[in-house]
C-alpha positions as CSV (number, residue, x, y, z in Angstrom):
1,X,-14.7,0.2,33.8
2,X,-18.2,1.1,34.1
3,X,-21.1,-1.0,32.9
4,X,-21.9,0.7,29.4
5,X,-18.2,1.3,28.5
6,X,-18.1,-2.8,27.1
7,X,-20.5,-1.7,24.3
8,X,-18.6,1.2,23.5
9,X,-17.1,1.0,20.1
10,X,-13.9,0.4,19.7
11,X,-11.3,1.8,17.3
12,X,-11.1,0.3,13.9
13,X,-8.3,1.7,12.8
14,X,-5.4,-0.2,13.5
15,X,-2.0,1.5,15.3
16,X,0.6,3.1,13.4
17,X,4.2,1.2,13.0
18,X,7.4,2.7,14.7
19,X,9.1,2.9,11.6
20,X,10.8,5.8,9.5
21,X,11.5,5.7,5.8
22,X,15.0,7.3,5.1
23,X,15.1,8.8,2.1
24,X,15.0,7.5,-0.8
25,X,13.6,4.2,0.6
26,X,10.1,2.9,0.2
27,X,8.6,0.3,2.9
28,X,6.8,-2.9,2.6
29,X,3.1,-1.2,2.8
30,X,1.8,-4.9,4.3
31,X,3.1,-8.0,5.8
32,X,3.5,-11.1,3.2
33,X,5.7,-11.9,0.4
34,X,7.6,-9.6,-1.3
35,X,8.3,-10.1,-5.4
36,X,9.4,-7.5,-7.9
37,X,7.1,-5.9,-9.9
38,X,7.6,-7.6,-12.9
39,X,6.5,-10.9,-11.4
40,X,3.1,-10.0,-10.7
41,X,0.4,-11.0,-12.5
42,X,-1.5,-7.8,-13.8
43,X,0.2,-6.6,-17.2
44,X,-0.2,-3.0,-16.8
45,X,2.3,-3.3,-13.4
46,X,4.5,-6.4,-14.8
47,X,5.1,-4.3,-18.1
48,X,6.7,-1.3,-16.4
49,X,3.7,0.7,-18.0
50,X,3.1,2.1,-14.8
51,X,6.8,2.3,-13.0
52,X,9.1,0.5,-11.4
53,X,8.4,-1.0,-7.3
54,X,7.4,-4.5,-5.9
55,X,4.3,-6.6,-5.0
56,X,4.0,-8.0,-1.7
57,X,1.6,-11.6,-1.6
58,X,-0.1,-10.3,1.5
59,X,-0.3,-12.4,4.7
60,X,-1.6,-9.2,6.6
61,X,-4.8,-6.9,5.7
62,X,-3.6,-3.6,6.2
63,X,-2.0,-1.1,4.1
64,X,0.1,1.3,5.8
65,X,2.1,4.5,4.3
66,X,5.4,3.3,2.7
67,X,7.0,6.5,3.9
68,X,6.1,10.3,4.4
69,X,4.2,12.3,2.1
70,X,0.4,13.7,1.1
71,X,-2.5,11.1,-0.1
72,X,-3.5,12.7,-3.4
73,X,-5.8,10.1,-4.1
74,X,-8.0,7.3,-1.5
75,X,-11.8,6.6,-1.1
76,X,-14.1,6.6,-3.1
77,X,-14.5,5.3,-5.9
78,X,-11.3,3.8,-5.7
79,X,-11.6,2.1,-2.6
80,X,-8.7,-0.4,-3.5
81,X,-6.4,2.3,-4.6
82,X,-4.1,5.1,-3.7
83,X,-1.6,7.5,-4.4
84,X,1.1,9.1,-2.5
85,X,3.3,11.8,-3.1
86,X,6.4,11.7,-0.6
87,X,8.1,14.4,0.9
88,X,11.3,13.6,-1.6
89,X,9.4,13.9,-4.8
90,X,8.3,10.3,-5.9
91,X,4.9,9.6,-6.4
92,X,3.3,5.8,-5.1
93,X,0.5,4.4,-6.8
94,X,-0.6,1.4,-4.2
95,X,-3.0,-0.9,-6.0
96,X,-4.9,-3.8,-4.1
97,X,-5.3,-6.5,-6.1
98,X,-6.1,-7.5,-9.4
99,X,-9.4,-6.2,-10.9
100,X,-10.2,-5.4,-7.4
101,X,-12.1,-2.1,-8.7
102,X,-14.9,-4.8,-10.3
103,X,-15.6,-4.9,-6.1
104,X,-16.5,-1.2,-6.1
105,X,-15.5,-0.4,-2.8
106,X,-16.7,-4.4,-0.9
107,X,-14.1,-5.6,1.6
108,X,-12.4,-2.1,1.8
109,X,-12.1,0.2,4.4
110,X,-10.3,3.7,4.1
111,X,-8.4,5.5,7.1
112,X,-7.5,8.3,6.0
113,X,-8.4,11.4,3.8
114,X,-7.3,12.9,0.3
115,X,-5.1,15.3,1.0
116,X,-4.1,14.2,4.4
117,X,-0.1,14.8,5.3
118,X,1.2,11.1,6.5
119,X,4.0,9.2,8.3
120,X,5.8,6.3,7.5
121,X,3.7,3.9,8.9
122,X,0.5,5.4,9.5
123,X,-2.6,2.8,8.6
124,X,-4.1,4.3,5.1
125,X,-6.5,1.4,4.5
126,X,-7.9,-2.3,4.9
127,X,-9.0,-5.2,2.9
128,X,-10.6,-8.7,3.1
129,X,-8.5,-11.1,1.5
130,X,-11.5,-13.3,1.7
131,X,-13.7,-11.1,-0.1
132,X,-10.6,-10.7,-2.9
133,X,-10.8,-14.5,-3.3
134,X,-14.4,-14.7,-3.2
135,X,-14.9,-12.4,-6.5
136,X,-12.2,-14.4,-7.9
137,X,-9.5,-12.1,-7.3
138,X,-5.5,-11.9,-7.1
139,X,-4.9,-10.4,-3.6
140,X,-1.3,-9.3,-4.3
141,X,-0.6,-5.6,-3.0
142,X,1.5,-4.1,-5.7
143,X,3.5,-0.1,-5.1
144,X,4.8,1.5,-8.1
145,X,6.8,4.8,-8.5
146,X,4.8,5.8,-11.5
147,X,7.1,8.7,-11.8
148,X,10.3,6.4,-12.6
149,X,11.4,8.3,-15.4
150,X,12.0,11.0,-13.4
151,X,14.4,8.9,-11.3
152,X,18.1,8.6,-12.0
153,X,17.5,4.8,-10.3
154,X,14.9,2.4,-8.8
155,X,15.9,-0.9,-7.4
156,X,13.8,-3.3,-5.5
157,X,15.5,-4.0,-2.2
158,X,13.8,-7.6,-0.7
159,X,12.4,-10.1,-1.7
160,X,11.0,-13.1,0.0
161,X,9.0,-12.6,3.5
162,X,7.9,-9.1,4.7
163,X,6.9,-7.3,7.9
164,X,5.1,-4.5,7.2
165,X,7.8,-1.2,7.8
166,X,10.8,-3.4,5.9
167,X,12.7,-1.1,3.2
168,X,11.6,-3.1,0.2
169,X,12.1,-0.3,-2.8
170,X,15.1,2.0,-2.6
171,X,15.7,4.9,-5.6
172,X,17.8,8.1,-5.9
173,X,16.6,11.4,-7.8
Protein backbone atom coordinates (compact mmCIF):
# COMPACT_ATOMS: atom_id res chain seq x y z
CA UNK A 1 0.00 0.00 0.00
CA UNK A 2 1.57 3.15 -0.83
CA UNK A 3 1.66 6.27 1.31
CA UNK A 4 -1.34 8.34 -0.29
CA UNK A 5 -3.59 5.30 -0.85
CA UNK A 6 -4.77 5.64 3.29
CA UNK A 7 -6.53 8.97 2.37
CA UNK A 8 -8.04 7.54 -0.57
CA UNK A 9 -11.78 7.38 -0.22
CA UNK A 10 -13.33 4.64 0.40
CA UNK A 11 -16.55 3.12 -0.92
CA UNK A 12 -19.78 4.22 0.68
CA UNK A 13 -21.91 2.07 -0.67
CA UNK A 14 -22.29 -0.92 1.16
CA UNK A 15 -21.93 -4.71 -0.62
CA UNK A 16 -24.75 -6.42 -2.15
CA UNK A 17 -26.47 -9.58 -0.22
CA UNK A 18 -26.08 -13.19 -1.84
CA UNK A 19 -29.62 -13.54 -1.90
CA UNK A 20 -32.36 -14.32 -4.69
CA UNK A 21 -35.99 -13.56 -4.48
CA UNK A 22 -38.05 -16.50 -6.04
CA UNK A 23 -40.90 -15.35 -7.46
CA UNK A 24 -43.52 -14.20 -6.10
CA UNK A 25 -41.53 -13.57 -2.76
CA UNK A 26 -40.54 -10.20 -1.49
CA UNK A 27 -37.46 -9.88 0.99
CA UNK A 28 -36.87 -8.16 4.22
CA UNK A 29 -35.36 -4.73 2.54
CA UNK A 30 -33.38 -4.18 6.23
CA UNK A 31 -32.34 -6.07 9.28
CA UNK A 32 -34.78 -5.49 12.41
CA UNK A 33 -38.16 -6.44 13.30
CA UNK A 34 -40.60 -7.57 11.06
CA UNK A 35 -44.64 -6.61 11.75
CA UNK A 36 -47.45 -6.66 9.21
CA UNK A 37 -48.47 -3.73 7.73
CA UNK A 38 -51.36 -3.07 9.55
CA UNK A 39 -49.46 -2.73 12.73
CA UNK A 40 -47.56 0.18 11.88
CA UNK A 41 -48.15 3.37 12.90
CA UNK A 42 -48.80 5.64 9.80
CA UNK A 43 -52.56 5.37 8.74
CA UNK A 44 -52.19 5.67 5.13
CA UNK A 45 -50.00 2.07 5.23
CA UNK A 46 -51.99 0.50 8.43
CA UNK A 47 -55.30 1.24 6.44
CA UNK A 48 -54.47 -0.82 3.40
CA UNK A 49 -54.89 2.63 1.40
CA UNK A 50 -51.77 1.95 -0.04
CA UNK A 51 -51.47 -2.15 -0.34
CA UNK A 52 -50.86 -4.87 1.38
CA UNK A 53 -46.72 -5.82 2.75
CA UNK A 54 -44.92 -5.46 6.12
CA UNK A 55 -42.85 -3.03 8.23
CA UNK A 56 -39.64 -4.06 9.54
CA UNK A 57 -38.55 -1.92 13.12
CA UNK A 58 -34.99 -1.47 11.76
CA UNK A 59 -31.95 -2.51 13.67
CA UNK A 60 -29.82 -2.01 10.46
CA UNK A 61 -29.52 1.38 8.19
CA UNK A 62 -29.55 0.11 4.83
CA UNK A 63 -32.20 -0.57 2.39
CA UNK A 64 -31.52 -3.04 -0.02
CA UNK A 65 -33.77 -4.30 -3.22
CA UNK A 66 -36.46 -6.79 -2.00
CA UNK A 67 -36.11 -8.67 -5.16
CA UNK A 68 -35.38 -7.96 -8.99
CA UNK A 69 -36.93 -5.28 -10.95
CA UNK A 70 -36.43 -1.37 -12.21
CA UNK A 71 -36.37 1.73 -9.65
CA UNK A 72 -39.01 3.97 -11.03
CA UNK A 73 -38.76 6.32 -8.40
CA UNK A 74 -35.44 7.34 -5.67
CA UNK A 75 -33.57 10.61 -5.01
CA UNK A 76 -34.53 13.54 -4.89
CA UNK A 77 -36.97 14.94 -3.51
CA UNK A 78 -37.92 11.91 -2.07
CA UNK A 79 -34.91 10.92 -0.44
CA UNK A 80 -36.77 8.55 2.03
CA UNK A 81 -38.75 6.92 -0.61
CA UNK A 82 -38.86 4.54 -3.47
CA UNK A 83 -40.53 2.49 -5.88
CA UNK A 84 -39.80 -0.69 -7.52
CA UNK A 85 -41.33 -2.51 -10.17
CA UNK A 86 -40.23 -6.31 -10.26
CA UNK A 87 -39.56 -8.41 -13.00
CA UNK A 88 -43.09 -10.40 -12.15
CA UNK A 89 -45.27 -7.38 -12.26
CA UNK A 90 -45.71 -6.03 -8.59
CA UNK A 91 -44.89 -2.71 -7.94
CA UNK A 92 -42.97 -1.81 -4.09
CA UNK A 93 -43.40 1.42 -2.65
CA UNK A 94 -40.49 1.36 0.20
CA UNK A 95 -41.24 4.21 2.62
CA UNK A 96 -38.61 5.20 5.43
CA UNK A 97 -40.27 6.25 8.27
CA UNK A 98 -42.93 8.22 9.32
CA UNK A 99 -43.08 11.93 8.17
CA UNK A 100 -39.62 11.37 7.25
CA UNK A 101 -40.22 13.65 3.94
CA UNK A 102 -40.51 16.81 6.75
CA UNK A 103 -36.34 15.79 6.69
CA UNK A 104 -36.15 16.69 2.98
CA UNK A 105 -33.49 14.53 2.07
CA UNK A 106 -31.19 14.90 5.96
CA UNK A 107 -29.81 11.55 7.10
CA UNK A 108 -30.36 9.93 3.53
CA UNK A 109 -28.14 8.74 1.21
CA UNK A 110 -29.21 7.28 -2.34
CA UNK A 111 -27.26 4.42 -4.21
CA UNK A 112 -28.68 3.99 -7.06
CA UNK A 113 -30.49 5.74 -10.04
CA UNK A 114 -34.17 6.05 -11.42
CA UNK A 115 -34.44 3.79 -13.86
CA UNK A 116 -31.66 1.60 -12.90
CA UNK A 117 -32.41 -2.47 -13.52
CA UNK A 118 -31.63 -4.14 -9.83
CA UNK A 119 -30.97 -7.43 -8.02
CA UNK A 120 -32.31 -8.92 -5.12
CA UNK A 121 -30.09 -7.55 -2.82
CA UNK A 122 -28.38 -4.77 -4.27
CA UNK A 123 -27.99 -1.63 -1.60
CA UNK A 124 -30.65 1.17 -2.98
CA UNK A 125 -30.19 3.52 -0.05
CA UNK A 126 -29.18 4.55 3.58
CA UNK A 127 -30.54 6.31 6.64
CA UNK A 128 -29.67 7.68 10.11
CA UNK A 129 -31.86 6.26 12.54
CA UNK A 130 -30.45 8.97 14.76
CA UNK A 131 -31.35 11.70 12.67
CA UNK A 132 -35.14 9.87 12.33
CA UNK A 133 -35.27 10.15 16.14
CA UNK A 134 -33.79 13.39 16.37
CA UNK A 135 -36.74 15.17 14.23
CA UNK A 136 -38.99 13.19 16.23
CA UNK A 137 -39.60 10.52 13.86
CA UNK A 138 -40.87 6.78 13.68
CA UNK A 139 -37.88 4.91 12.00
CA UNK A 140 -39.97 1.80 10.92
CA UNK A 141 -39.15 0.72 7.22
CA UNK A 142 -42.56 -0.12 5.80
CA UNK A 143 -42.89 -2.08 1.76
CA UNK A 144 -46.17 -2.21 0.29
CA UNK A 145 -47.45 -3.78 -3.07
CA UNK A 146 -49.43 -0.80 -3.92
CA UNK A 147 -50.71 -2.78 -6.82
CA UNK A 148 -52.57 -5.50 -4.46
CA UNK A 149 -55.62 -5.34 -6.27
CA UNK A 150 -54.18 -6.65 -9.06
CA UNK A 151 -53.08 -9.70 -7.10
CA UNK A 152 -55.05 -12.86 -6.79
CA UNK A 153 -53.08 -12.98 -3.06
CA UNK A 154 -50.67 -11.18 -0.65
CA UNK A 155 -49.69 -12.70 2.58
CA UNK A 156 -47.06 -11.53 4.94
CA UNK A 157 -44.62 -14.34 5.52
CA UNK A 158 -42.45 -13.42 9.02
CA UNK A 159 -42.73 -11.86 11.57
CA UNK A 160 -40.57 -11.20 14.48
CA UNK A 161 -36.55 -10.73 13.86
CA UNK A 162 -35.16 -10.04 10.39
CA UNK A 163 -31.86 -10.32 8.42
CA UNK A 164 -31.94 -8.31 5.68
CA UNK A 165 -32.52 -11.02 2.39
CA UNK A 166 -35.31 -13.12 4.56
CA UNK A 167 -38.59 -13.80 2.42
CA UNK A 168 -40.92 -11.65 4.51
CA UNK A 169 -43.96 -10.98 1.81
CA UNK A 170 -45.07 -13.77 -0.48
CA UNK A 171 -48.09 -13.10 -3.24
CA UNK A 172 -49.31 -14.92 -6.51
CA UNK A 173 -50.76 -13.01 -9.65
Amino acid sequence: MGFFDKFKKKSSVPEALSVSAPAGTLLAPVSGTAMDLSEVSDPVFSSGAMGKGCGVKPSGETVYAPADGTLTVIGAPNFHALALATDDGAEILIHVGVDTVEMKGDGFKVFAEKGSKVKAGTPLLSFSKQKIAAAGHDDVVIMAITNTDDMASVDFAKSGEVNAGDVVVKYAK
